[in-house]
C-alpha atoms as an extended CHARMM CRD file, in Angstrom:
* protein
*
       135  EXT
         1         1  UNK       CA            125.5540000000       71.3520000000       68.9040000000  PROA      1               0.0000000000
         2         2  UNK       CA            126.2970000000       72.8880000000       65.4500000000  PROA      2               0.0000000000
         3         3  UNK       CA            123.0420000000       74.9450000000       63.9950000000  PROA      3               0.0000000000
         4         4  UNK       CA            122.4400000000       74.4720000000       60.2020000000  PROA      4               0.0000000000
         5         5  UNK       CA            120.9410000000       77.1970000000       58.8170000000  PROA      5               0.0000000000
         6         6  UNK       CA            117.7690000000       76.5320000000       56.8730000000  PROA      6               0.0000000000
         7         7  UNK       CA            117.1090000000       79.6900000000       55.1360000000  PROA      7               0.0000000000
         8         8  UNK       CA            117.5670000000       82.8530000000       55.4110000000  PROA      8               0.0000000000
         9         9  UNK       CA            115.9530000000       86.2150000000       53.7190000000  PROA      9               0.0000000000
        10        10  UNK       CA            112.6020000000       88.4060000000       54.2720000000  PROA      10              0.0000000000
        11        11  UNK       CA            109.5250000000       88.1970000000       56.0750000000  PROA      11              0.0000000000
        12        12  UNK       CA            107.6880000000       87.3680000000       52.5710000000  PROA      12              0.0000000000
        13        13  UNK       CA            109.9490000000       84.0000000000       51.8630000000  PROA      13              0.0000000000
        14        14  UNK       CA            107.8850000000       82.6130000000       55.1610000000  PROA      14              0.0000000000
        15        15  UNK       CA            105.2740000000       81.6230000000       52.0870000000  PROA      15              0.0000000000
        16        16  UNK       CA            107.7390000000       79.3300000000       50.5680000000  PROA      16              0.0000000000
        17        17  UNK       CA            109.3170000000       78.0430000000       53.9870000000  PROA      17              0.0000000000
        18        18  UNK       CA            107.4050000000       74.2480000000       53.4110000000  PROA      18              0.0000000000
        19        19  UNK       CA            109.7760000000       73.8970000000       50.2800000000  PROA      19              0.0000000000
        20        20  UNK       CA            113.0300000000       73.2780000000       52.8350000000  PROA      20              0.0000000000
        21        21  UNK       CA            111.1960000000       70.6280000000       55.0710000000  PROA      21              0.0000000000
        22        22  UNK       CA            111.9740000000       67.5250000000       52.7280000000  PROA      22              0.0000000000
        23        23  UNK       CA            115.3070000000       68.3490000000       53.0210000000  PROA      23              0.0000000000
        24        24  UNK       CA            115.8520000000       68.8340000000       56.9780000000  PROA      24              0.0000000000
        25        25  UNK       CA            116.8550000000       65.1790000000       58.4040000000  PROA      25              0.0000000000
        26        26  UNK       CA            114.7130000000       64.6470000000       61.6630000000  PROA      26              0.0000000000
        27        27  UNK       CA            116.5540000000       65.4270000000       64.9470000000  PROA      27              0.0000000000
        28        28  UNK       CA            118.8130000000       68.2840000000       63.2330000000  PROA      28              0.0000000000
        29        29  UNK       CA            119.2200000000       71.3530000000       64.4090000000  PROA      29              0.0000000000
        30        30  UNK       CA            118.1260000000       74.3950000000       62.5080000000  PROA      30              0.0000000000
        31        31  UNK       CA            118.4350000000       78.1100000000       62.1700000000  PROA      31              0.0000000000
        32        32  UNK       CA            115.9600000000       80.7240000000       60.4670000000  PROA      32              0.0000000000
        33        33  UNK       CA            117.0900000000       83.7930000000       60.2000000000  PROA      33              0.0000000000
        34        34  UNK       CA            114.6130000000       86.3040000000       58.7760000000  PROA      34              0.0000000000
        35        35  UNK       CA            115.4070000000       90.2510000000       57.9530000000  PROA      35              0.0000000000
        36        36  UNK       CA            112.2990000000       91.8840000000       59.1800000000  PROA      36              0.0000000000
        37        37  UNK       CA            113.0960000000       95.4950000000       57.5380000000  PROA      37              0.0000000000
        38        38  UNK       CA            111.0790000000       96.7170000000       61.0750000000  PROA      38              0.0000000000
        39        39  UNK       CA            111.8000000000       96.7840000000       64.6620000000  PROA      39              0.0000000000
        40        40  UNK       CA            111.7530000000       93.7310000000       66.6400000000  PROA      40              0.0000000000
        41        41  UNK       CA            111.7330000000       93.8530000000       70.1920000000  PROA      41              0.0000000000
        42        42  UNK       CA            112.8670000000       91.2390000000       72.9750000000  PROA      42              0.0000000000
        43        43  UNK       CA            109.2510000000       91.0830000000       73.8850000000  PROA      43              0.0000000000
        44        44  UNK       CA            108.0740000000       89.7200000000       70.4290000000  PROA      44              0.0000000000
        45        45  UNK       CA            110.4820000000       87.4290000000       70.0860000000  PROA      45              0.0000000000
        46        46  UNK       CA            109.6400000000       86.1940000000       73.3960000000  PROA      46              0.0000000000
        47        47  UNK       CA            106.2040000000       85.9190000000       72.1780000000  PROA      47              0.0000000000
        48        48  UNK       CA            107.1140000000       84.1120000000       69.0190000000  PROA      48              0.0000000000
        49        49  UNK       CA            108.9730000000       81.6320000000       71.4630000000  PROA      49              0.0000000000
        50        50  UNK       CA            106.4680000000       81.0300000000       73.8080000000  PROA      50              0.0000000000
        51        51  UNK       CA            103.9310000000       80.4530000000       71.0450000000  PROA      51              0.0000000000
        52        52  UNK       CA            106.4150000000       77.9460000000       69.2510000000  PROA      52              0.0000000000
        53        53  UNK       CA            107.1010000000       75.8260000000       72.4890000000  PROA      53              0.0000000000
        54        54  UNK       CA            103.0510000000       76.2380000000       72.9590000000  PROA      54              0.0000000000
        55        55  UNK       CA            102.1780000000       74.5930000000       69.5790000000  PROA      55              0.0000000000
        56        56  UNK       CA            104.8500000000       71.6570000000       70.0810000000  PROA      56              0.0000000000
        57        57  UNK       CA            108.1290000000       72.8730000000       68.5630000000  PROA      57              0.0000000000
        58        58  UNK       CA            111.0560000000       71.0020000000       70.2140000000  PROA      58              0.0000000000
        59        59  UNK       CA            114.5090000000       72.8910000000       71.2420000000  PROA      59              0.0000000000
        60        60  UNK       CA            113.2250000000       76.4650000000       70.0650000000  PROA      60              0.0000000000
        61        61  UNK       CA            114.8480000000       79.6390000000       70.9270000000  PROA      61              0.0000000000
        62        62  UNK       CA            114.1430000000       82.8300000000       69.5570000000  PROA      62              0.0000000000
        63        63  UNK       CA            116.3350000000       86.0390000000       69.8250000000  PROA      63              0.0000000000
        64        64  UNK       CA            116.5690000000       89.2600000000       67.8340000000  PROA      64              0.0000000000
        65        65  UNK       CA            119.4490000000       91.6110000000       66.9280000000  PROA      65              0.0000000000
        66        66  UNK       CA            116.4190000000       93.9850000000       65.4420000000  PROA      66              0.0000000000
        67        67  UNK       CA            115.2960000000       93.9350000000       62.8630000000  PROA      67              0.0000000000
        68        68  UNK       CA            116.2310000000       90.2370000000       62.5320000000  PROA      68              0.0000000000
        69        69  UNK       CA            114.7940000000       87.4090000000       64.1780000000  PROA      69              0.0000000000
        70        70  UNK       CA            116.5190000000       84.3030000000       64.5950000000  PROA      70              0.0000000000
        71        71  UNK       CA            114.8440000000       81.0330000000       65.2030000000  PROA      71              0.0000000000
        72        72  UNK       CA            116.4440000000       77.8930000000       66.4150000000  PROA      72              0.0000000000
        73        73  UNK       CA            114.6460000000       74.5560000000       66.2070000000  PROA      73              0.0000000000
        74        74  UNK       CA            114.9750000000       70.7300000000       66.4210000000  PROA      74              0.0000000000
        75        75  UNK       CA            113.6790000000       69.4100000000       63.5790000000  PROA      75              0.0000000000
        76        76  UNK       CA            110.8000000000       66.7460000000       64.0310000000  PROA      76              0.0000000000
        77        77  UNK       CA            107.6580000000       66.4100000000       62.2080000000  PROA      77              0.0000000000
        78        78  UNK       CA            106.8000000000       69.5910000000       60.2350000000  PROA      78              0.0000000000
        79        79  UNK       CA            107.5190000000       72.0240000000       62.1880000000  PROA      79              0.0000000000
        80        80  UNK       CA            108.3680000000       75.0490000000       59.0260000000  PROA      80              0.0000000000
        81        81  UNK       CA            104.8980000000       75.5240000000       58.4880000000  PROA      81              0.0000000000
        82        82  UNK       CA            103.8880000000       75.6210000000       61.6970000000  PROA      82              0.0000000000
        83        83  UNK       CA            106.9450000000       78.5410000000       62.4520000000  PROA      83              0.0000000000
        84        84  UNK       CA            106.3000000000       80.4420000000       59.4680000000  PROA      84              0.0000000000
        85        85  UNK       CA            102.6460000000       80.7420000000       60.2560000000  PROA      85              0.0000000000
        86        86  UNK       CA            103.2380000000       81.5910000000       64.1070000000  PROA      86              0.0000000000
        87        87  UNK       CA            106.2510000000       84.2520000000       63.0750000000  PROA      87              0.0000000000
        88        88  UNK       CA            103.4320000000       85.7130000000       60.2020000000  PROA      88              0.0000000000
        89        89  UNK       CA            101.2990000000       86.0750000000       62.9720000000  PROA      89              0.0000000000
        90        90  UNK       CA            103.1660000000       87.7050000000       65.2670000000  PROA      90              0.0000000000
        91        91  UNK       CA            104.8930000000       90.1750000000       62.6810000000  PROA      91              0.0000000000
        92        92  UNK       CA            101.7620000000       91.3410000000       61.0220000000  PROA      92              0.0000000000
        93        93  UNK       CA            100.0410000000       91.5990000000       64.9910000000  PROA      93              0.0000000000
        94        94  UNK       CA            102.6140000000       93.6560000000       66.0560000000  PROA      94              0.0000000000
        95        95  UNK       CA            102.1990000000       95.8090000000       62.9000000000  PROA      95              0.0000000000
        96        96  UNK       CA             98.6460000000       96.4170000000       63.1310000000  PROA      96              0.0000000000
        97        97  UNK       CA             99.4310000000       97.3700000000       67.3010000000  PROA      97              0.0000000000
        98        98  UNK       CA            102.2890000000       99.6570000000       66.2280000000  PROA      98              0.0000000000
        99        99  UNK       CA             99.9400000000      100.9130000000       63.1100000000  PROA      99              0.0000000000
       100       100  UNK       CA             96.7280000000      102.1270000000       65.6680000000  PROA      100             0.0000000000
       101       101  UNK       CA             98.7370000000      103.5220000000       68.4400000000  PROA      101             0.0000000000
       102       102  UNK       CA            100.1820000000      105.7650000000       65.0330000000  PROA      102             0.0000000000
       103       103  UNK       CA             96.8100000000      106.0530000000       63.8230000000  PROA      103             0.0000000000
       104       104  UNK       CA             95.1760000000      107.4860000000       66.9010000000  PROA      104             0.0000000000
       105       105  UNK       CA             97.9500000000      109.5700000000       67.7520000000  PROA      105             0.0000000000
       106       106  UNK       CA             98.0850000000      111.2860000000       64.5390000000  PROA      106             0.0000000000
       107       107  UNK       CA             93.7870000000      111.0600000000       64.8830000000  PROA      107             0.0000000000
       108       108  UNK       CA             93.9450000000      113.4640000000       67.9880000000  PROA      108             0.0000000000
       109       109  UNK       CA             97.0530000000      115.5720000000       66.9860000000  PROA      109             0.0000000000
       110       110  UNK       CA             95.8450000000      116.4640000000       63.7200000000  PROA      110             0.0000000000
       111       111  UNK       CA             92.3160000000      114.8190000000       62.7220000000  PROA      111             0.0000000000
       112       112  UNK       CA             92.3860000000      115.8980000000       59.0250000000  PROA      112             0.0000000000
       113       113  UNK       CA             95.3880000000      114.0280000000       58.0320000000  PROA      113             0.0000000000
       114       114  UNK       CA             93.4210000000      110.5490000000       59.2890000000  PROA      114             0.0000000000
       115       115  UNK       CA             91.3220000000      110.0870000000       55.8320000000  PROA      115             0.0000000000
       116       116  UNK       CA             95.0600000000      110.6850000000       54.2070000000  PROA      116             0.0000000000
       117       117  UNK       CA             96.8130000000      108.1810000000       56.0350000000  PROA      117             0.0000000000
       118       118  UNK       CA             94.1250000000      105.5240000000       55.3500000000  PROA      118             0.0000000000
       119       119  UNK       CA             94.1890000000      106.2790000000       51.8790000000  PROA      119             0.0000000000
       120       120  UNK       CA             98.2880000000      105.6180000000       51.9000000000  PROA      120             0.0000000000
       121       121  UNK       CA             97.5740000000      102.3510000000       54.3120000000  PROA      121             0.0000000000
       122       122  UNK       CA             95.5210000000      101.0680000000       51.3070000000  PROA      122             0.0000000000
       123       123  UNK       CA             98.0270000000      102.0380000000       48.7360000000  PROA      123             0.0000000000
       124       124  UNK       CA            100.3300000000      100.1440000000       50.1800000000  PROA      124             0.0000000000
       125       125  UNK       CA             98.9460000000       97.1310000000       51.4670000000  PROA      125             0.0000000000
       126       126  UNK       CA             97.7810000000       96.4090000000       47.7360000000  PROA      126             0.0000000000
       127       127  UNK       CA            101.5110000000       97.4620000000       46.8860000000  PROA      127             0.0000000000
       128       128  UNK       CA            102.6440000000       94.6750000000       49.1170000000  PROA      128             0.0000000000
       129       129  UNK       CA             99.7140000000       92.1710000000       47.6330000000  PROA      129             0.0000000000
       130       130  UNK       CA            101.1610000000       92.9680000000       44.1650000000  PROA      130             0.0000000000
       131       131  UNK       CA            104.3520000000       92.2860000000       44.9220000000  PROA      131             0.0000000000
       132       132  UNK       CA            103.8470000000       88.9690000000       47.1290000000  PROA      132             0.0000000000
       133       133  UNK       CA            101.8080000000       87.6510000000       44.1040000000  PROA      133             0.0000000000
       134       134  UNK       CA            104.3360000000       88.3570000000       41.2550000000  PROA      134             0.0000000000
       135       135  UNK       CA            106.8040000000       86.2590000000       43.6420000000  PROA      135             0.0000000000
């Protein structure tokens, strides 16, 4: 069975996945491959499978060769938006984990850097808004 791959780029072009679906014949075998920038362990991906095959997806597998994960579907009814929501999900959950076990640590190492670091968490999650809008 020969993989096609779909699309391939950031965690951001997720938002624009729905544009490939039209052209995906049903039955076909795909391939996402996305370029995380952060590290992606066997566990998530594991996750990210498990939550696929829970919401329906047919023939998924989902391995990593951090920091990209690489999905492998079946295509049948619309299953990109479905796998770009469950992979945003999953990214920005393990994120926020990775971000509080930081943010604590650095809390009871050195409390008066906390108000700094929220500040910069601020600047640039509206840094990342910007950018995701100009898109």
């Amino acid at each position: 069975m020969a993989w096609e791959e779909v699309a391939e780029g950031p965690s951001w072009s997720l938002f624009g996945l729905s544009q490939y679906e039209n052209e995906l014949e049903e039955g076909s075998s795909n391939w996402l491959q996305l370029n995380l920038r952060l590290p992606v362990t066997q566990g998530v991906a594991q996750e990210v499978e498990n939550l696929l095959r829970d919401a329906g997806v047919e023939g998924v597998k989902v391995t990593t060769a951090s920091p990209v994960l690489n999905i492998y579907f079946r295509k049948n009814p619309p299953w990109l938006a479905i796998i770009a929501a469950i992979a945003l999900a999953s990214i920005v959950l393990a994120a926020l984990i990775v971000g509080w076990k930081l943010f604590t640590y650095v809390g009871e190492i050195a409390p008066n850097v906390v108000p700094l670091l929220a500040i910069a968490g601020i600047g640039v999650l509206t840094l990342i808004g910007v950018a995701i809008i100009r898109r």
